[in-house]
MARLO-828876 format. One record per residue: residue in three letters; x, y negated, z negated of N, C-alpha, C in turn; residue number from 1. Coordinates in steps of 0.02 Angstrom, whole numbers. Example, Ala and Ser with C-alpha at 12.3 -4.5 7.8 and 13.67 -1.06 7.14 Angstrom:
BEGIN
aa->Ala, nxx->660, nyy->284, nzz->-390, caxx->615, cayy->225, cazz->-390, cxx->660, cyy->165, czz->-390, i->1
aa->Ser, nxx->642, nyy->112, nzz->-354, caxx->684, cayy->53, cazz->-357, cxx->645, cyy->-2, czz->-394, i->2
***
This chain:
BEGIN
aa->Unk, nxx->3795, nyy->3423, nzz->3234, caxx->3847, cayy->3472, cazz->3245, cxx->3857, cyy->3480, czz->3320, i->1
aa->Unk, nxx->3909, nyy->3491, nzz->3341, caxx->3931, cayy->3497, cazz->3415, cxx->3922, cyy->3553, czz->3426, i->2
aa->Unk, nxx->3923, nyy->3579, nzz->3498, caxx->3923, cayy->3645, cazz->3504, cxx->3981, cyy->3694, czz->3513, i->3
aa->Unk, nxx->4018, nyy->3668, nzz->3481, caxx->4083, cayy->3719, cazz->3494, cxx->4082, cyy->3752, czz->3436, i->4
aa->Unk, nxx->4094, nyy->3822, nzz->3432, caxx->4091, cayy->3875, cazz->3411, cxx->4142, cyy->3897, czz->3395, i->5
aa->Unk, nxx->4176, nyy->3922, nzz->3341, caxx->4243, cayy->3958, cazz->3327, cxx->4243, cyy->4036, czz->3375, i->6
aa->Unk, nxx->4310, nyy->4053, nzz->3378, caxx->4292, cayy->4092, cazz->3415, cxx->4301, cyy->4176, czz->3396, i->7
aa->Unk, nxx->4288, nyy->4152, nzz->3317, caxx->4287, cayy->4224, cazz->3290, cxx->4204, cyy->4229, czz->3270, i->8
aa->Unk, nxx->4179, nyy->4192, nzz->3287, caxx->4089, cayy->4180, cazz->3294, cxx->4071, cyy->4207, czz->3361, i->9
aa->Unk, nxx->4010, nyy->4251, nzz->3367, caxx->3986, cayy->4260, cazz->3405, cxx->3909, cyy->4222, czz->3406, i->10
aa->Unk, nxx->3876, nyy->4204, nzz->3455, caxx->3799, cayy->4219, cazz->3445, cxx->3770, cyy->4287, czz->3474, i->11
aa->Unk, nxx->3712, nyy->4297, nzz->3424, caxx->3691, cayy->4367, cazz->3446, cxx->3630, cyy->4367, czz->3454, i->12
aa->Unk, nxx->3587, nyy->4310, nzz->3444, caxx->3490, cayy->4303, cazz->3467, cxx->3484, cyy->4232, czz->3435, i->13
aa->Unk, nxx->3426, nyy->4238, nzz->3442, caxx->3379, cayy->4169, cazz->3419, cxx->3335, cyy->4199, czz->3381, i->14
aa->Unk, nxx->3302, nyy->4163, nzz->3349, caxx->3253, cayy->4165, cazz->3291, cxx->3175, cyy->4135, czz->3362, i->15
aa->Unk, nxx->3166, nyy->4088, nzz->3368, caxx->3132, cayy->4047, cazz->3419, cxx->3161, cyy->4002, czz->3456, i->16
aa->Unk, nxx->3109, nyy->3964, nzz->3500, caxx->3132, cayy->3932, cazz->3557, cxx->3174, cyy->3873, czz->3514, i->17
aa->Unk, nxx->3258, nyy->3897, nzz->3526, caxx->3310, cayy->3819, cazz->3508, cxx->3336, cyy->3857, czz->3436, i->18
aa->Unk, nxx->3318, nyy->3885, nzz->3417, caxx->3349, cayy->3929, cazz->3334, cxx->3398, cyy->3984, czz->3354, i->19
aa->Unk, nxx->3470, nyy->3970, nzz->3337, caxx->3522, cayy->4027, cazz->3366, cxx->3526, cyy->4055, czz->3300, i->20
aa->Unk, nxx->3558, nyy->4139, nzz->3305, caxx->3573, cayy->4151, cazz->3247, cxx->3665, cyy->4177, czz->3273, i->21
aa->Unk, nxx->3712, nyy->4169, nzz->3251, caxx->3791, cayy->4191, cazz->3252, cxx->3807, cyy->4201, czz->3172, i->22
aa->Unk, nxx->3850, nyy->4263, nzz->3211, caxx->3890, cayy->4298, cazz->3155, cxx->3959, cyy->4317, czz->3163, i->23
aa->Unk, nxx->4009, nyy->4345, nzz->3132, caxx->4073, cayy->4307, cazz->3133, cxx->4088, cyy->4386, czz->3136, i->24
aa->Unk, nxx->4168, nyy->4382, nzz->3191, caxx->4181, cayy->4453, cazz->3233, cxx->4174, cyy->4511, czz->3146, i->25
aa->Unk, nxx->4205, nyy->4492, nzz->3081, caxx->4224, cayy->4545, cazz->3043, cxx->4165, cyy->4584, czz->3006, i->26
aa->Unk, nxx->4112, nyy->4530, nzz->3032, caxx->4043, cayy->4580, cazz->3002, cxx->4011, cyy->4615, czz->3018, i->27
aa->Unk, nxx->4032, nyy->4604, nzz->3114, caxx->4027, cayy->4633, cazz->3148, cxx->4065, cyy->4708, czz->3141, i->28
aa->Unk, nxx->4117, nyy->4696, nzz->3135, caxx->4169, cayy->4752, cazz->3119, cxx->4140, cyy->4823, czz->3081, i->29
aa->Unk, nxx->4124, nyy->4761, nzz->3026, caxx->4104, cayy->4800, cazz->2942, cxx->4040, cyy->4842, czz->2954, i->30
aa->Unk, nxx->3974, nyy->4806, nzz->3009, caxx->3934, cayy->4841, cazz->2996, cxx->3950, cyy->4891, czz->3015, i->31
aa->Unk, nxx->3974, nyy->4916, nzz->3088, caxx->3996, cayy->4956, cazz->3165, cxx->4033, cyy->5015, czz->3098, i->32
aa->Unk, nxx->4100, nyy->5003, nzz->3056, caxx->4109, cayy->5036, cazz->3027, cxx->4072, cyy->5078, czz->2982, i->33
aa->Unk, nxx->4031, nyy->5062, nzz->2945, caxx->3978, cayy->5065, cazz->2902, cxx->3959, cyy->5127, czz->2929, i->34
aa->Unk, nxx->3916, nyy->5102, nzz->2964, caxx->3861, cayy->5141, cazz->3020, cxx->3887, cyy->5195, czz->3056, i->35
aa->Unk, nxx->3931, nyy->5197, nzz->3069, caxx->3990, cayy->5244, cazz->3115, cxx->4009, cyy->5297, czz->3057, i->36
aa->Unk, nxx->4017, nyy->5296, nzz->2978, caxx->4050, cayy->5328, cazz->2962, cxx->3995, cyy->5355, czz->2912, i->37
aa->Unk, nxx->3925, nyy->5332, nzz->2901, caxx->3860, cayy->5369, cazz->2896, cxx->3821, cyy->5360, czz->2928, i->38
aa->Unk, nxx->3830, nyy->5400, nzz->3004, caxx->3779, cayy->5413, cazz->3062, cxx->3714, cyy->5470, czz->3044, i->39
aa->Unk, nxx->3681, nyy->5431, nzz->3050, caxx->3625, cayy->5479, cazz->3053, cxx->3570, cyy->5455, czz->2978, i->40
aa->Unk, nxx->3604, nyy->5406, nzz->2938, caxx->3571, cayy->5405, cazz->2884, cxx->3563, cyy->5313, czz->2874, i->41
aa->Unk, nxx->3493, nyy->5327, nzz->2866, caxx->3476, cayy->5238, cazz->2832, cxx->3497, cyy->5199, czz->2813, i->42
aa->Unk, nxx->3505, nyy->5141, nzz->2831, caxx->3572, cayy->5115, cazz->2799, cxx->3520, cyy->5018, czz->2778, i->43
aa->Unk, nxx->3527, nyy->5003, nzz->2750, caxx->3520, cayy->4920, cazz->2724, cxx->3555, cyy->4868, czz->2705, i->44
aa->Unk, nxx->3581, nyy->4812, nzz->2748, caxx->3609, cayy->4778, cazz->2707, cxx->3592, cyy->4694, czz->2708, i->45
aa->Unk, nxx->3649, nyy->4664, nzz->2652, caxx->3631, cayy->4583, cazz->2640, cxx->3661, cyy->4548, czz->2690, i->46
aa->Unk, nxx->3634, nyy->4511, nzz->2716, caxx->3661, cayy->4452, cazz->2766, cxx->3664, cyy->4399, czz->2727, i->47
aa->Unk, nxx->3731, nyy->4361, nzz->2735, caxx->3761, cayy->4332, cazz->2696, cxx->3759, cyy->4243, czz->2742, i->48
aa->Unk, nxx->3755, nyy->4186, nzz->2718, caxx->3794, cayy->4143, cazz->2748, cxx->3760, cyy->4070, czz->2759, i->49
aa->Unk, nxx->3744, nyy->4043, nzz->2807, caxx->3698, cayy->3962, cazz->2809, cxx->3674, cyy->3963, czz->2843, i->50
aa->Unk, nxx->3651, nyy->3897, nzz->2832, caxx->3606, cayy->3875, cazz->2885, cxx->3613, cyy->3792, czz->2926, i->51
aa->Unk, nxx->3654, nyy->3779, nzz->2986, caxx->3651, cayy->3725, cazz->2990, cxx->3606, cyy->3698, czz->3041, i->52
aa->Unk, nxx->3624, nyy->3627, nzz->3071, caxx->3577, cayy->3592, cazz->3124, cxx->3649, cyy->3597, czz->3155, i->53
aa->Unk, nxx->3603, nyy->3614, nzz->3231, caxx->3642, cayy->3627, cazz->3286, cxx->3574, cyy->3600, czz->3350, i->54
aa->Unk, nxx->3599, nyy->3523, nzz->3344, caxx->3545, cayy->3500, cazz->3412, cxx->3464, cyy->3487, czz->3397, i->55
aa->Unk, nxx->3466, nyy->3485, nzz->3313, caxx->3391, cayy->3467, cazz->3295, cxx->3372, cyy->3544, czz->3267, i->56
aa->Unk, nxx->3412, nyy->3580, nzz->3268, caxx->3363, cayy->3643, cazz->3272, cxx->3405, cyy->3670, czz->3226, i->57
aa->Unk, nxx->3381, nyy->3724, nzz->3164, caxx->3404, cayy->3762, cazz->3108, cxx->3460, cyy->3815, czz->3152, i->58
aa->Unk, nxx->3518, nyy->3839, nzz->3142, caxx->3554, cayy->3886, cazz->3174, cxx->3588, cyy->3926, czz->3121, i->59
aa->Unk, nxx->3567, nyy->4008, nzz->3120, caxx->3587, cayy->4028, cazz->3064, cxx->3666, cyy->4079, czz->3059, i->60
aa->Unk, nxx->3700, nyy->4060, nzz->3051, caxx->3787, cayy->4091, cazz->3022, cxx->3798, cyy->4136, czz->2966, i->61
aa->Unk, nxx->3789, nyy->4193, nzz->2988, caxx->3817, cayy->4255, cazz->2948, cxx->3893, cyy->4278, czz->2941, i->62
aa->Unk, nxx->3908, nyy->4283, nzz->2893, caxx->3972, cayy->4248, cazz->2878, cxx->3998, cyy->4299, czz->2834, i->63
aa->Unk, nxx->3946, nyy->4353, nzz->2812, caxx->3978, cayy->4417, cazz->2772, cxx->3905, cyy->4448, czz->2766, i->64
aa->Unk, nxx->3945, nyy->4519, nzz->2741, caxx->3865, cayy->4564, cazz->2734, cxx->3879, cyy->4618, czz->2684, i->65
aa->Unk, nxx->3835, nyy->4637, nzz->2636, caxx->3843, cayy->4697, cazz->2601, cxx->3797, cyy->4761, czz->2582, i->66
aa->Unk, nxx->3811, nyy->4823, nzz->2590, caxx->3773, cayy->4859, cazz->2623, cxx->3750, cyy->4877, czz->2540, i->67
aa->Unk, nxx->3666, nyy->4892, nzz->2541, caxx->3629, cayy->4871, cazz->2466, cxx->3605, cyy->4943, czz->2484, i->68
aa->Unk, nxx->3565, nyy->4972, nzz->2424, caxx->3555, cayy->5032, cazz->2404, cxx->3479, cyy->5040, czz->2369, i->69
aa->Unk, nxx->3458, nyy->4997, nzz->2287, caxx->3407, cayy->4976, cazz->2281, cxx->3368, cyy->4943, czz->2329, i->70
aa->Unk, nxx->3326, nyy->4975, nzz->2335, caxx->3266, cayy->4955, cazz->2376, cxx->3194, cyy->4950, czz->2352, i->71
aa->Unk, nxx->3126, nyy->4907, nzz->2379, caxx->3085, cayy->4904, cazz->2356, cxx->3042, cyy->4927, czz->2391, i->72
aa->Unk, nxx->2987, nyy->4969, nzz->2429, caxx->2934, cayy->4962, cazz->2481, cxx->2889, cyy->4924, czz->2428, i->73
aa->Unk, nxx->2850, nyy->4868, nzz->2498, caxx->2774, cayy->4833, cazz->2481, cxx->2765, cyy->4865, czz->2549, i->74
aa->Unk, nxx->2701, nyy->4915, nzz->2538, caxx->2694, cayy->4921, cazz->2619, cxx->2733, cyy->4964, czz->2657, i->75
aa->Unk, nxx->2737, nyy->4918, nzz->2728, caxx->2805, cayy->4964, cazz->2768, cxx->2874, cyy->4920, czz->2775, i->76
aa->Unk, nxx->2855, nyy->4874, nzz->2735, caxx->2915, cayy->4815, cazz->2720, cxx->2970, cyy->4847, czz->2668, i->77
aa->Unk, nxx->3019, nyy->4860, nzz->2676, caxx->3063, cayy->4881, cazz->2623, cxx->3112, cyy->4815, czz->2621, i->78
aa->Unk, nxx->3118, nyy->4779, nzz->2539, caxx->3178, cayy->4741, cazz->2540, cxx->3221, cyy->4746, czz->2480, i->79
aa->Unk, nxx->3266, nyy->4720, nzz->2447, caxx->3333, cayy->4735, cazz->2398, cxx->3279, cyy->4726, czz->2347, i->80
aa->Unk, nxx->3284, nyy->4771, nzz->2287, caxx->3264, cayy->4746, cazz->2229, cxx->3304, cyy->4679, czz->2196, i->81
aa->Unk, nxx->3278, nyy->4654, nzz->2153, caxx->3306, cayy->4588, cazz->2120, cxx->3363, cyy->4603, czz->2089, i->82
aa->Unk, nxx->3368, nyy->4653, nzz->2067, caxx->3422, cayy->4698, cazz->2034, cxx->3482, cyy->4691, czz->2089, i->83
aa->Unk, nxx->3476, nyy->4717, nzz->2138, caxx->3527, cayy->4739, cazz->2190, cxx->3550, cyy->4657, czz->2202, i->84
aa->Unk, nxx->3514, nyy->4602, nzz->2211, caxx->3526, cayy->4539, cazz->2247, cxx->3562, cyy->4469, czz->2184, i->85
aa->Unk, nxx->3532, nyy->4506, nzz->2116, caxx->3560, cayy->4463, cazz->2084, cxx->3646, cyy->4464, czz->2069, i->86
aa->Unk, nxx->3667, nyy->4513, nzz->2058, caxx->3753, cayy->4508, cazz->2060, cxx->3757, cyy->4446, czz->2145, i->87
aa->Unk, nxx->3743, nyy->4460, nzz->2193, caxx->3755, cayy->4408, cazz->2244, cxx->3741, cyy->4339, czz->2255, i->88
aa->Unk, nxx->3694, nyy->4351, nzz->2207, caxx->3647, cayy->4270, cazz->2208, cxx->3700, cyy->4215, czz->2156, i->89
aa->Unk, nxx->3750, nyy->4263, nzz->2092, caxx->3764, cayy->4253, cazz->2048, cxx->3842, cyy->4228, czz->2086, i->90
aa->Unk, nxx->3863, nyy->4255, nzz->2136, caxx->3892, cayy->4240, cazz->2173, cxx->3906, cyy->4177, czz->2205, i->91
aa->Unk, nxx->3851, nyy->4141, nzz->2190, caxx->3840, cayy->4097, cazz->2232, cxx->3832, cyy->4123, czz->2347, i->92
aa->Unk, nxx->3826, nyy->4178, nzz->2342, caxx->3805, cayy->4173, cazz->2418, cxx->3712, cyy->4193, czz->2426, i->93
aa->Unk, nxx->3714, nyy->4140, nzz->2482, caxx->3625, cayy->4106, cazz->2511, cxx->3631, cyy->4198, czz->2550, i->94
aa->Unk, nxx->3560, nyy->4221, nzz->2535, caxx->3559, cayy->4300, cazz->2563, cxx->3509, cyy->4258, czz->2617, i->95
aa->Unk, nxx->3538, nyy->4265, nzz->2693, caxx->3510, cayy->4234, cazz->2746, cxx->3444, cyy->4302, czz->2758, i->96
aa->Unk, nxx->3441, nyy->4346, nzz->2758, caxx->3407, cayy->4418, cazz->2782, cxx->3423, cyy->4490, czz->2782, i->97
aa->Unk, nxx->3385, nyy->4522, nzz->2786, caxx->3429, cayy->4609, cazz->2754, cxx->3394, cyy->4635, czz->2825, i->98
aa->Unk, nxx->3458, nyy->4683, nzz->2839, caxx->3469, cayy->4722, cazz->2911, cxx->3444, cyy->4790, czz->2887, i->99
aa->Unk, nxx->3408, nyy->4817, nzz->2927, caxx->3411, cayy->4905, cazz->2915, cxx->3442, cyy->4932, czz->2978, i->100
aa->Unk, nxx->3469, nyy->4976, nzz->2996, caxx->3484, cayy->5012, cazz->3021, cxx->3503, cyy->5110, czz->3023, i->101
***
């Protein structure tokens, strides 16, 4: 894969040394909205999208997100119950990682 980037993609970190992760301006949007319009309260959601090679190295593209509700604690790890993830999975969309905020 080349490195040109659409330019409704942002990158926003790396995973490790050579692993980018980008996500695309409207999920950006969606979370900012989200979050903005229940400030002050916990919020979780699905990261949506792939995974390609960009230069030898895994680069991960979030590409949509949906803010989940079932939750599980193991610990101090909280993630989606199976419940909450299977309508998405059924979907056919790859759940790249879940955001808290």
């Amino acid at each position: 894969m080349n490195n040109e980037v659409s330019s409704n993609i942002k990158q926003i970190g790396s995973i490790a040394k050579g692993q980018k992760i980008y996500i695309e301006d409207y999920v950006i949007t969606f979370l900012k909205y989200v979050t903005e319009k229940n400030e002050g309260k916990n919020l979780m959601f699905m990261l949506f999208g792939n995974v390609k090679k960009e230069d030898g190295e895994d680069a991960l593209y979030i590409s949509g997100a949906v803010e989940g509700e079932n939750t599980v604690k193991y610990g101090a790890i909280e993630v989606f119950s199976e419940d909450e993830k299977k309508p998405q999975k059924e979907k056919g969309h790859s759940i790249l990682m879940t955001l808290k905020l």
